[in-house]
N, C-alpha and C positions, 0 to 999 in steps of 0.2 A: 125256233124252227126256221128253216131257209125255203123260200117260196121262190120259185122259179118262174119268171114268166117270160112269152117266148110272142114275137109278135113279128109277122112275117109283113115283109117289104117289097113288093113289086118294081124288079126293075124300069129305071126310067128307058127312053131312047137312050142310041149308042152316043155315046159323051164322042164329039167332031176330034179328029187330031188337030187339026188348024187352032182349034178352041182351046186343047189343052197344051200346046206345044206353047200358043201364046200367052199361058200362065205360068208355063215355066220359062220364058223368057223373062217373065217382070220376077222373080226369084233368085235370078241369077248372082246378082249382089249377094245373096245372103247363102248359096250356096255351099262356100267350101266352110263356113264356119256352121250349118247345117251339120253337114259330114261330119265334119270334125267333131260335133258335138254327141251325134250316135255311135260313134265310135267309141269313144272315152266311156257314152252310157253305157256297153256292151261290156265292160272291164268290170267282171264279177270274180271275186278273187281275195284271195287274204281270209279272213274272218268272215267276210260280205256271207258266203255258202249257207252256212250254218245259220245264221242272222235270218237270213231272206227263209230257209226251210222253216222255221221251228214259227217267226215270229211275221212273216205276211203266208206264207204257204195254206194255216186255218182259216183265214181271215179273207181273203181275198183269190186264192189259188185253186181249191181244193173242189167247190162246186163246178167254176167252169172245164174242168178236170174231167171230172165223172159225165159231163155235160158231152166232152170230145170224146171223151172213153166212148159209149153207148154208140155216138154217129159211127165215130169210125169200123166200131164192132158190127154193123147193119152194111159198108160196104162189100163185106166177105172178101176183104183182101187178103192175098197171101203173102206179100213182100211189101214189110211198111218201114216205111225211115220217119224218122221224129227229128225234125230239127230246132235247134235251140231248145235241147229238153230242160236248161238248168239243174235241179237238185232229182230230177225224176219222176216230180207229181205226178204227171201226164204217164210218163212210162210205165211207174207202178198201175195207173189204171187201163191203159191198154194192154199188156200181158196176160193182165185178167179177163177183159172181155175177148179179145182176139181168139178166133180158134189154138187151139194147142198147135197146129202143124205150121202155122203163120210164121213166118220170119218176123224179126221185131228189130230193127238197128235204130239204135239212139243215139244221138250225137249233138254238142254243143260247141261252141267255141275256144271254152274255158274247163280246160282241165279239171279243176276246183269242183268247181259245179259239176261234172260228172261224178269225180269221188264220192260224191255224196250222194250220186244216184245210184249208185254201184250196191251202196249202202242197204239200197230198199232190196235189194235182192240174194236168195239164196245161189249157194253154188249149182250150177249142173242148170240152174233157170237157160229158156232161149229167148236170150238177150244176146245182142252186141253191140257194146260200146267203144264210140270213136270219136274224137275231135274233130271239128269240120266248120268249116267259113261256109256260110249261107253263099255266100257271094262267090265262093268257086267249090262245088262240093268236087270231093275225092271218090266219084265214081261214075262209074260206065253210063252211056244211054239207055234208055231203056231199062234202068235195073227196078224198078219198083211199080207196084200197080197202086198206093194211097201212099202220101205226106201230108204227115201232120204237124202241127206248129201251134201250141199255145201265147199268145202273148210275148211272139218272138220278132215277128214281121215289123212290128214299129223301129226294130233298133238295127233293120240293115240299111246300109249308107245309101245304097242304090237301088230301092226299091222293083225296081223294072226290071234291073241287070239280075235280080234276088230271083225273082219271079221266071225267067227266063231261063235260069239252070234248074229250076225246082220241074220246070215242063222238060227240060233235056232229062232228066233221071227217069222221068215218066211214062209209061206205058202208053201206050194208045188207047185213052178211055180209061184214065187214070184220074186220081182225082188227087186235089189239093184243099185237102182239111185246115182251117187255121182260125183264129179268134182275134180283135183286135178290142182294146180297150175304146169303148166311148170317149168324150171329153170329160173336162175336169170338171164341169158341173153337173154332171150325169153321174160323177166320180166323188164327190165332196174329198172325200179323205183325203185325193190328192192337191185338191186345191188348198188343203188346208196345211199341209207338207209344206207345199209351192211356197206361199205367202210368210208361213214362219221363216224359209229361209231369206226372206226376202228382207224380215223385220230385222233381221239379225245380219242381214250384207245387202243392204241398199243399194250402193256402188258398186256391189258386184257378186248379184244374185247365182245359187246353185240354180243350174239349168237341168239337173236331171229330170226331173216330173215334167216338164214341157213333152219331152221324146214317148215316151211310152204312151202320152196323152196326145200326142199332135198330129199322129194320124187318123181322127174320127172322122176325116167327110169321107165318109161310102161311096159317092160319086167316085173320089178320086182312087180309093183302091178296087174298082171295077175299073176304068179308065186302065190304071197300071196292069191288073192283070189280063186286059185282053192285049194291052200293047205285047204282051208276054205271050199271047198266044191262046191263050189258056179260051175256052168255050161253056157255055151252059151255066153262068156264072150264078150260084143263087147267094143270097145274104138272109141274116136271120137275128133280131135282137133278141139277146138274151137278158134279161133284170131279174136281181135278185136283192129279197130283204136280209140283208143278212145279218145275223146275229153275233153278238163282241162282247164275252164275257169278259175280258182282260182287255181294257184301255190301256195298260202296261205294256206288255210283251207287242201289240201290235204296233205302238210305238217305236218300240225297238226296233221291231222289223221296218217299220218307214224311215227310222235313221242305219242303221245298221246293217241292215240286210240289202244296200245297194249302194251305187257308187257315191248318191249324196254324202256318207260317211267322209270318203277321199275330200271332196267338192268342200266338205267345210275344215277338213286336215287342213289343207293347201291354201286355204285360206287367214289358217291362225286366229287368233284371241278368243276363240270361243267354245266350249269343251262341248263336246256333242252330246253329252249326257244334260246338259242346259237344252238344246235343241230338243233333244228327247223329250225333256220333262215339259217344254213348252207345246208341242204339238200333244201331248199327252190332255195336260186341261184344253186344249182346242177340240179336240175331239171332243172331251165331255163334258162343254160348255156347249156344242151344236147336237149332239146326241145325246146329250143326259147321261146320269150313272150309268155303271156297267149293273150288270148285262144290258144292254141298248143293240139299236139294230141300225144300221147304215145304206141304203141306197149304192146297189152296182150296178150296172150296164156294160155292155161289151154285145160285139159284131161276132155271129160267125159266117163265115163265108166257105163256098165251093165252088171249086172251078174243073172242069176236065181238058185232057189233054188232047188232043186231033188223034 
């Protein structure tokens, strides 16, 4: 059983610009190899689709899913856009909860990862699916009253610049629904990801599991979203114990179902199905035999729009 728990955080003072602008000056060095690095994370494709749906989708997708589903169904919006939906998770659960007359558009980056949300759906469903860059969406002002975002915000390049068009689509008194993974020891599974790739390429570690884990300080995405305009900011940790009958398949999904796959290709001598089976006893040497239960955390946050 998955036990939820929910434990509400009181914003601090407003985080100074002076204070933050002078933290991203001391970044600046590490900057474009930053970028560069959530970019290449954002490349879901190939095989990755189907990997990430079947074999992280139970295991780590699927609660904080039903989690966004429920908020967003309690806004009673009528034009919702979903970005970076990947394989659907999220989208299958807001069609559900959403009123029937609700617009639903869902859009990802990557083609791939639509097809396979497409998947969850019958014909004649109201659904519309479209490809779309966080970083410049493909519509009007004003076109929607909620955006939603599962576990999509860590991997835009320019966080601010992300946040900034997400308030331009936005209605006045709109909101922006979205989740962000804690850190990797809030996370174990992905520290344990991290680390095996690290045994296996010392000299030149896969960097994916840093990005989807490297933006946990909460400060900093309050900070980004009011620079972005956005107002009435709340946040909200969500923890769950969650349950992993299959130490197998969820492996797969940690090698398989994302671009660390490519990350150890491009690297050579090492067959990923070895990485697999090594993060595999990792797992069930910190959590015990399967079925065993793993420690999640992840942020949700709202923000409205002027």
């Amino acid at each position: 059983m998955t036990l939820p728990q929910h434990v509400g955080i009181a914003l601090p003072p407003k985080v100074s610009n002076d204070g933050w602008h002078h933290q991203r000056r001391t970044l600046e060095s590490e900057q474009f190899k930053e970028t560069s690095m959530n970019e290449q994370s954002s490349q879901f494709v190939g095989n990755i689709p189907d990997n990430y749906d079947q074999g992280l989708g139970p295991h780590i997708f699927h609660d904080y899913a039903e989690d966004l589903a429920k908020r967003a169904a309690a806004a009673n919006a009528i034009d919702v856009l979903e970005l970076a939906a990947g394989t659907g998770i999220v989208s299958r659960r807001l069609r559900d909860a959403l009123p029937a007359a609700a617009r639903l558009v869902v859009t990802d980056l990557n083609p791939p990862m639509l097809a396979v949300a497409k998947g969850k759906f019958s014909e004649g469903e109201a659904v519309e699916f479209a490809p779309a860059d966080a970083m410049a969406l493909p519509f009007e002002d004003a076109a929607f009253d909620l955006i939603v975002c599962q576990f999509g915000v860590m991997f835009f390049p320019d966080k601010r610049a992300a946040f900034a068009q997400a308030k331009r689509v936005l209605r006045s008194g709109g909101s922006y629904l979205f989740n962000v993974w804690g850190d990797m020891a809030s996370n174990p599974f992905s520290e344990i990801a991290q680390n095996v790739g690290v045994d296996y390429f010392p000299d030149d570690p896969p960097g994916f599991y840093r990005v989807p884990f490297g933006y946990s300080d909460t400060d900093a995405v309050v900070a980004d979203m009011e620079a972005a305009g956005f107002q009435e900011i709340t946040r909200e940790t969500v923890a769950f114990d969650k349950q992993v009958a299959d130490w197998s398949l969820f492996a797969r999904g940690l090698v398989y179902g994302n671009p660390l796959f490519d990350e150890i290709q491009s690297r050579g001598g090492v067959d990923p199905d070895e990485v697999m089976r090594s993060i595999r006893a990792a797992l069930q040497d910190r959590f015990g035999q399967q079925p065993a239960s793993m420690p999640l955390l992840a942020t949700v946050y709202n923000g409205r729009a002027p």
